[in-house]
ZABA-980502 format. One record per residue (C-alpha): residue in three letters; x negated, y negated, z negated. Coordinates in steps of 0.02 Angstrom, whole numbers, padded with zeros to 5 digits, always signed. Example, Ala and Ser with C-alpha at 12.3 -4.5 7.8 and 13.67 -1.06 7.14 Angstrom:
ala-00615+00225-00390;ser-00684+00053-00357;
//
This chain:
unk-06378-02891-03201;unk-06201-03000-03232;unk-06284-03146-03229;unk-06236-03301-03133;unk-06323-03353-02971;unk-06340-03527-02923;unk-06356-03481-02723;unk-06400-03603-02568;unk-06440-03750-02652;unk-06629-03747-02589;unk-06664-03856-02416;unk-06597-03847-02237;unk-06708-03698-02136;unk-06736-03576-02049;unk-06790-03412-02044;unk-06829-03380-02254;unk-06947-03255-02297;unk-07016-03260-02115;unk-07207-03307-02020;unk-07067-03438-01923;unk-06990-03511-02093;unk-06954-03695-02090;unk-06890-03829-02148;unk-06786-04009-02117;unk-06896-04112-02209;unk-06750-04236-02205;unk-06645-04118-02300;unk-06767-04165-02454;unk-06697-04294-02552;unk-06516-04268-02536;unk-06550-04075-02594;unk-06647-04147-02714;unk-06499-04272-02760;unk-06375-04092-02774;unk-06472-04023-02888;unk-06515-04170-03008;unk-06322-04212-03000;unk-06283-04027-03046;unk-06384-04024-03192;unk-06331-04183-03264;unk-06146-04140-03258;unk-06098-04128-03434;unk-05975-03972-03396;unk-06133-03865-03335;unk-06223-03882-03517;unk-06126-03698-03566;unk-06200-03630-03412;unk-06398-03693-03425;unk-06437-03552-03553;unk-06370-03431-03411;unk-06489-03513-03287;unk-06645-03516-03388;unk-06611-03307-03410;unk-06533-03311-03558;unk-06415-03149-03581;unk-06230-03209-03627;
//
């Protein structure tokens, strides 16, 4: 679609999309801490339109 993918930022597991998926539940807060530091980076406010689904 040529839109930007934010990729790999979810938590530490296993086995995605599977009857065996898992997680770290220690990989919580500090993926939690990645993505709240991403999104209050002032550089990233030209890209937040393209991660809502906005078309460019």
């Amino acid at each position: 679609m040529g839109l930007p993918t934010l990729d790999g930022l979810g938590v530490v597991g296993a086995n995605v999309h599977t009857l065996d998926e898992h997680i770290e539940i220690d990989s919580l807060a500090s993926r939690g801490r990645l993505i709240a530091g991403l999104l209050a980076e002032p550089r990233l406010m030209g890209v937040l339109p393209l991660l809502a689904g906005a078309r460019p």
